[in-house]
N, C-alpha and C positions, 0 to 999 in steps of 0.2 A: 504494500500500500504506500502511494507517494505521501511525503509529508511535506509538500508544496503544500503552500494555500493561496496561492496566486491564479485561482481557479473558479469559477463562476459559484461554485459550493463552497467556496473558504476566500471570499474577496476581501485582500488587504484593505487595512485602516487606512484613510488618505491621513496628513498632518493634521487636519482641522478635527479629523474625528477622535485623534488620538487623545485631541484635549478636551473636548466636548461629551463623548460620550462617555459612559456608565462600561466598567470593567468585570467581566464575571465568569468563573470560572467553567470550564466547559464538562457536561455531564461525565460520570465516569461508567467504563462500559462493565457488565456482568461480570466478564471474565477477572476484572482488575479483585471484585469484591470477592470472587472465587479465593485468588492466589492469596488475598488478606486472612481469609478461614485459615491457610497451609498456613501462614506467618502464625495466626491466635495459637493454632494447636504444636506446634513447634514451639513458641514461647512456652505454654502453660505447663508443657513436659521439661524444660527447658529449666524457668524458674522454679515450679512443682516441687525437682528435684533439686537443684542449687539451693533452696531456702532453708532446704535443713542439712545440708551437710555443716555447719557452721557446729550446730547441738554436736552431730552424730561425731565427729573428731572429739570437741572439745570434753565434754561430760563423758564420764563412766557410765557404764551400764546403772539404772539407781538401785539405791539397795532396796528390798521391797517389795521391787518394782515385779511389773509380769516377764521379766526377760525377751523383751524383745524391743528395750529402750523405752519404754514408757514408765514413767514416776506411777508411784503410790501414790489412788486417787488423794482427795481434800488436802494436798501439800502444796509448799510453794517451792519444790523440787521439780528440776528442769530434766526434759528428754536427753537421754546418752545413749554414747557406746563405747567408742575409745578410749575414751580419757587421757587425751594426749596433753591437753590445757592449751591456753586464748592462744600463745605463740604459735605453738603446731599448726591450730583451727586456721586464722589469720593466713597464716606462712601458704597452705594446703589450698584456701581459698581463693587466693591470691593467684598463688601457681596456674590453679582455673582459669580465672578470669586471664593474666596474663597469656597463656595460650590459646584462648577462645578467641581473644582479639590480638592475636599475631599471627597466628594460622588461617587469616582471611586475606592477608597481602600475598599470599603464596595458591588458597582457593578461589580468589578473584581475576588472578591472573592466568591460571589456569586455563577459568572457564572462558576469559575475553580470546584466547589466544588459540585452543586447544580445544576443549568440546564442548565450546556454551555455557550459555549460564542455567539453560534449565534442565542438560543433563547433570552436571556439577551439582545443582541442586537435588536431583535424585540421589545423587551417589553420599551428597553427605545426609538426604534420610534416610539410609542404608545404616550408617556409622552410626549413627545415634541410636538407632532401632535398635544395636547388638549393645551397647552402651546401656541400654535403659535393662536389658534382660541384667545382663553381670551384674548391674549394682541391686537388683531385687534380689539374684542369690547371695551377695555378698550380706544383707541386713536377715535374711531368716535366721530365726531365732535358734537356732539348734549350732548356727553358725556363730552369729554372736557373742554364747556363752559359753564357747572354747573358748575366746580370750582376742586381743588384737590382734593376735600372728595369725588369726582365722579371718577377719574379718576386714583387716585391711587391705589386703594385695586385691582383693575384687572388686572394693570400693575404690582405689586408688585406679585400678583399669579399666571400671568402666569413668571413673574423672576422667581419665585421659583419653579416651576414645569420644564421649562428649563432648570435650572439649574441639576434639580432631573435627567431628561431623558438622559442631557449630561453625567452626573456622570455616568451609566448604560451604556451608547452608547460608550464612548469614550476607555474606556480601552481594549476592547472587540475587537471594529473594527481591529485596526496593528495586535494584535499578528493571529487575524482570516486571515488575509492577507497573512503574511508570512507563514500560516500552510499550506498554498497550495501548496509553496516549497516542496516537501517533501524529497531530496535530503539535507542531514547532513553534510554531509560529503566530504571531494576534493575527485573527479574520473578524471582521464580520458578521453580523446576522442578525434576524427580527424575531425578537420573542411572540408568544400569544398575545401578549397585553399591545401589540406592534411598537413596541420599544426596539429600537433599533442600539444594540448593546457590543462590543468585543467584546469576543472571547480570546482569554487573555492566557496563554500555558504557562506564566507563572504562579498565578490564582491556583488554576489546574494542577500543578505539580502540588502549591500547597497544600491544597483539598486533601488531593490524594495523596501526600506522606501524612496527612493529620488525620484522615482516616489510619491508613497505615498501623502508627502510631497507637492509636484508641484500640486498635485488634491488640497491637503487640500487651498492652497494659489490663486487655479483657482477659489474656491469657495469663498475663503476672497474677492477675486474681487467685488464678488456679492456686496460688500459693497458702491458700486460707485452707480449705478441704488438708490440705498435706502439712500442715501445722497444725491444726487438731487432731489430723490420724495419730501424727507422731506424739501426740501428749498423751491420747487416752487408748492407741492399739498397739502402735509399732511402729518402726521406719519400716518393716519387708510393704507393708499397706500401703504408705505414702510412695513407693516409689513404684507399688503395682499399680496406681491410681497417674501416676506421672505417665508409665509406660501404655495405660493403658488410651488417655488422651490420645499420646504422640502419634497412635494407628489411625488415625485419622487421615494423618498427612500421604498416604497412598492410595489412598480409595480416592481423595479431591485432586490431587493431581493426575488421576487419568481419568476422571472424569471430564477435566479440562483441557486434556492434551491437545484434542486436536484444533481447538478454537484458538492454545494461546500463542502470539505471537513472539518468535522467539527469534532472538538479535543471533546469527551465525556465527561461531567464532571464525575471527579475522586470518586463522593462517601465521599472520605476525602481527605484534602490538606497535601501536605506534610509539611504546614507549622507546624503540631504538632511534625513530627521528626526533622524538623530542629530546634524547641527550643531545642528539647533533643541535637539534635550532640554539637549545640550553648552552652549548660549548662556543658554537661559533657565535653567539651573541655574545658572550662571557670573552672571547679573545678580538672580534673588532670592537668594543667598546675598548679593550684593556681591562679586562676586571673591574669596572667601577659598575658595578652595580646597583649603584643607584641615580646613575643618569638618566634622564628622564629618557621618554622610549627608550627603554634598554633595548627591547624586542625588536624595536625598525630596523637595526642591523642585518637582521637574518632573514628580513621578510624575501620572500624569489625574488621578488620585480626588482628589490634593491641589489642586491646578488645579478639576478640576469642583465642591469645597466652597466656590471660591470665585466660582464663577458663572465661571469659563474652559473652554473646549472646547477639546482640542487633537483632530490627527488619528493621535496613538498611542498604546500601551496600555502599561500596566505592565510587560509583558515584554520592550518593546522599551526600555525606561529601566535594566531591569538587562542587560539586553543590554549594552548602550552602556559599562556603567559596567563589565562585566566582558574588554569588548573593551580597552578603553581601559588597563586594566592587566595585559590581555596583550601590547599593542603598547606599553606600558614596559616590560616585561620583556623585549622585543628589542634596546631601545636601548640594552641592556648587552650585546649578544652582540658589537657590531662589532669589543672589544676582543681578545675570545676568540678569532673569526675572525684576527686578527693573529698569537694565540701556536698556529694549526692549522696549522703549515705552514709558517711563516713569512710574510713579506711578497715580494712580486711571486717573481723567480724566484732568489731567496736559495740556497734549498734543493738546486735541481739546478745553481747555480753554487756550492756548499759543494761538493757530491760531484763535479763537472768539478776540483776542486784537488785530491782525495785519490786514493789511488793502486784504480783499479777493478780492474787484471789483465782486461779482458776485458768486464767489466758496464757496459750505459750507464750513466752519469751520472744518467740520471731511473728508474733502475730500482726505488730504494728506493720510492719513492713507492709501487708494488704492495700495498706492507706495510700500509699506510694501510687499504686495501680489505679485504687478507686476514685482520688482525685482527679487524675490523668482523663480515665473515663467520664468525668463529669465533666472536665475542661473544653477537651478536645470540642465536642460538639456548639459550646459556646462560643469556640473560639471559630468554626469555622462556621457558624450559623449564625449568628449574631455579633459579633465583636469584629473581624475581619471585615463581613460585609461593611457594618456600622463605618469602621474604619475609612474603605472605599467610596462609599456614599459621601462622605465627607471631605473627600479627597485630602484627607491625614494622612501624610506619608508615616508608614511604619516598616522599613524595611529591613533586609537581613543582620545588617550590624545593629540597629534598632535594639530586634527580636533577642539576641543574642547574648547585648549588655543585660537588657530586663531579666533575660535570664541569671545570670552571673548576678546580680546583683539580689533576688530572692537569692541565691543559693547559700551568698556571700548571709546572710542576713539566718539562712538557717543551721546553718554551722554556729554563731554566735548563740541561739538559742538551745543547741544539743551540749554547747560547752556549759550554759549556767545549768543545765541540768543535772550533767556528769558533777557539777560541782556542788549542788544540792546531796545528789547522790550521797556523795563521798561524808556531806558533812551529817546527814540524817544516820548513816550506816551505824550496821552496832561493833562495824570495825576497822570505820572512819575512811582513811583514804587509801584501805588495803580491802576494799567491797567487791571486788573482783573475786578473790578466791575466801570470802566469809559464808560461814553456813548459816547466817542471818541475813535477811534483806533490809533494805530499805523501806519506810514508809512511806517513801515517794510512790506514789502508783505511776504503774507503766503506759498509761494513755498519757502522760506529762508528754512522751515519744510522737507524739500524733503535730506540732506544728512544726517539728523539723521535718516528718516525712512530708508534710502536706505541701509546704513552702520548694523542698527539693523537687516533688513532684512537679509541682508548676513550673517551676525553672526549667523539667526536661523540655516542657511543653514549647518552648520559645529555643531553646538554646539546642537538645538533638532532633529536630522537626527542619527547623534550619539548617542545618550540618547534612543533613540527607539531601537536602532540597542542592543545598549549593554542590554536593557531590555530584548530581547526576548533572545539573543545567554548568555545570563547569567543565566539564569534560569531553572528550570527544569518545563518540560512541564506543569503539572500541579499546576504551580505558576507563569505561564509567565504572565495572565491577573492581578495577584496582583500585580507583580513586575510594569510592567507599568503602574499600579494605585498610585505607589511609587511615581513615575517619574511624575506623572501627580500632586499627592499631592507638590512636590515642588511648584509648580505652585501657591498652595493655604496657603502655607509657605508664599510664597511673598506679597501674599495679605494680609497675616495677620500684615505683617510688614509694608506694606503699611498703614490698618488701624492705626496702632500706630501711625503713621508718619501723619494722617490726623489734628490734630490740628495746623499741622504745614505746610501743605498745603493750603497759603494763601500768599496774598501780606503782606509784599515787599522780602517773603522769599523766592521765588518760583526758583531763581536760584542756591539755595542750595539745592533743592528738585531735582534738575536733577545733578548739582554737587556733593555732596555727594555720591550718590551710585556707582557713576563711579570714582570715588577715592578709594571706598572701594573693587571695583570689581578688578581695579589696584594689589590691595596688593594680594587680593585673588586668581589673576592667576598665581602669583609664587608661592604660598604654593600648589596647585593646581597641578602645574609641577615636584614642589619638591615631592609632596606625590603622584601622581600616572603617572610618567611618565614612566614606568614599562609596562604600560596596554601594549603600542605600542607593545612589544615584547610576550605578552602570545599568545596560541593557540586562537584561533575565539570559536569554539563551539566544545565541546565535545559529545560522543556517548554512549550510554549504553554498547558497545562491546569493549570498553576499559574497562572495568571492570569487565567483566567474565572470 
């Protein structure tokens, strides 16, 4: 299908109309809502499981308990199995997340290069599907209560095999999502009401990563069912409940096979001409890098004036050039990722010290999602429109500070908590490892998850958006394996930060990154609040 729209069916916006009319995003089609279900149940299994390995490392089997990691009912005794303690947990968690988001720069480029993104996508729910079995033998109970040397190596390989399928799965899914769009470009058109309105693809992109989005965080919900199994049955339950989700994602995906449209892999990525544009821009400037048009240097026309023939064209030089200050604008997120949440498993060993009455320890975290869920549809029904009607600019560097700025704003609130914590405890600012809790109750947890969630809302909604509309096709799955490596940036800085991940320091462990994320969203604003004002997405027929 052409994605021209210089066509009697998709007639370009003249100048007068671009400022004159009403901008709005163009329908999205079945198929896209399709592949969003594969994202919800892929998540749900995804988080499901990830939400309680934090317990199952850290805690011991409880004494009491039924042996299969559930606490003796009416206590304020937390679900185990390991007992390895918060550093292990942390360290273990970490290692997750860091290969979940480093193993997507090597499954993104795969599938752009080698066999697609929606075989790639098969093959990593393949991976996960043997992943989710291992770790439900690894938690039966008969297993269990041999002791760690039983229970870990098949917890630890199916981590590491989830990990593998996510790296494969996750880069792959958005940009295959948004290819269904296949409209580039603002056209024209007359509503019902004969409102003569654009349609605008980057409305359109929004829509659809904030749909996107809203699935990914329907499915973090799942988290809630597999935090109560593990209090009151077992983790074998919780992760037969994760695995059994995750069989979703094969029956929807050939259901849709043959409707959805799928970007061919290229044979070769452009990423070997974009070193070249990269180098020879880099040597006829001299290395200064921040001459203004760095990029004019390499463009052909200025190259073939001088009797040089290269083998790429104009569009692939702003390509390069606007890819490249999309993947700077990630290198700012790993801070962010720090104040989401906190660092490794802070958060659900915060609510293990306050007093639950009854509620997991990792239960807060739900909030996380269900906010999300409530957002999303505001923001893209009500708020954005509002926005456009108004003609208030609100654009990606905008979107991104707001974000940063909650996040910046809910690390400040997790820190006086941690610090209440410490001073309520019955063993002060060693509440970490006291078999007495805190009187603080653990919904105190609920305006740092709520404020983080929001923050995703503006800050990885954007970060998707600028991945796909920044790159050229055939580097859209690496670029948001860029975007997705930040992610595994944070963790590595997390691990750093893990000797220091203990009582009585744990209120500098949420204070700190939300002081540093502070400083970072002025430099932030200062160096790319320009984005607001660039074009959305460019076409190949600006350059013929």
């Amino acid at each position: 299908m052409s994605t021209s729209t210089e066509t009697d069916d998709y007639p370009a916006p003249t100048e007068e109309e671009k400022t004159s009319l009403r901008r709005v995003p163009a329908s999205l089609p079945l198929v896209s809502f399709s592949l969003c279900i594969v994202e919800f149940a892929e998540r749900a299994s995804y988080y499901g499981a990830k939400n309680i390995f934090s317990n199952f490392i850290q805690f011991p089997l409880p004494k009491g308990g039924n042996g299969a990691g559930a606490p003796p009912r009416g206590t304020q005794e937390t679900a185990g199995a390991l007992g390895m303690g918060l550093q292990a947990s942390s360290g273990l968690v970490l290692l997750f997340s860091f290969l979940a988001y480093v193993l997507p720069i090597l499954g993104g480029w795969w599938a752009d290069v080698y066999v697609g993104r929606y075989k790639a996508i098969c093959v990593g729910v393949a991976i996960c599907g043997i992943a989710h079995i291992i770790q439900i033998i690894g938690a039966i109970p008969s297993v269990l209560q041999k002791g760690p040397a039983h229970a870990a190596p098949p917890f630890i390989i199916g981590l590491l095999l989830l990990a593998l399928g996510a790296g494969i799965f996750k880069p792959n899914i958005a940009p295959t999502i948004l290819d269904q769009n296949r409209q580039k470009k603002q056209y024209t058109k007359v509503l019902k009401t004969g409102e003569k309105v654009i349609v605008d693809p980057e409305l359109t992109t929004t829509r659809t990563m904030l749909i996107f989005y809203a699935f990914v965080n329907i499915g973090a919900f799942y988290m809630l069912p597999t935090a109560y199994v593990e209090k009151y049955v077992g983790f074998w339950l919780s992760w037969v409940l994760a695995g059994a989700i995750y069989f979703l994602l094969p029956v929807v995906l050939a259901l849709v096979y043959k409707k959805t449209y799928k970007q061919p892999p290229s044979g070769s990525s452009d990423l070997t001409k974009a070193m070249k544009i990269v180098s020879t821009a880099l040597r006829r400037n001299k290395y200064r890098v921040w001459k203004k048009d760095f990029f004019n240097a390499a463009k052909s026309s200025v190259l073939a004036a001088e009797g040089i023939q290269v083998d790429w064209n104009e569009k692939l030089v702003d390509d390069v050039r606007r890819t490249l200050v999309a993947t700077e604008v990630f290198f700012y997120f790993p801070i962010w990722i720090l104040n989401d949440g906190g660092i490794g498993s802070v958060s659900t060993n915060q609510g293990a010290s306050m007093t639950t009455n009854g509620a997991p320890n990792d239960l807060l975290t739900n909030f996380n999602a269900l906010t999300i869920i409530v957002t999303i549809p505001l923001l893209s029904h009500v708020v954005y429109p509002a926005l456009a009607r108004n003609r208030i600019p609100f654009g990606p560097a905008s979107r991104i500070v707001f974000g940063f700025i909650l996040a910046t704003i809910s690390s400040v609130i997790a820190a006086v908590v941690q610090w209440r914590v410490y001073e309520t405890s019955p063993c002060g600012y060693q509440a970490s490892t006291c078999d007495g809790v805190s009187p603080l109750s653990i919904w105190w947890q609920i305006p740092n998850m709520v404020l983080g969630a929001l923050s995703e809302c503006f800050c990885n909604v954007t970060a998707y958006e600028l991945a796909y509309s920044r790159a050229p096709p055939s580097m859209r799955g690496l670029v948001t394996a860029i975007f997705l490596f930040t992610h595994a940036l944070s963790s590595a800085i997390g691990e750093i930060l893990i000797p220091a991940t203990k009582d009585p320091w744990l209120i500098w462990i949420w204070a700190a990154p939300g002081i540093a994320l502070a400083v970072q969203t002025v430099v932030f604003w200062w160096r790319f609040g320009h984005l607001n004002d660039e074009e959305f997405m460019t076409d190949e027929k600006d350059y013929q």
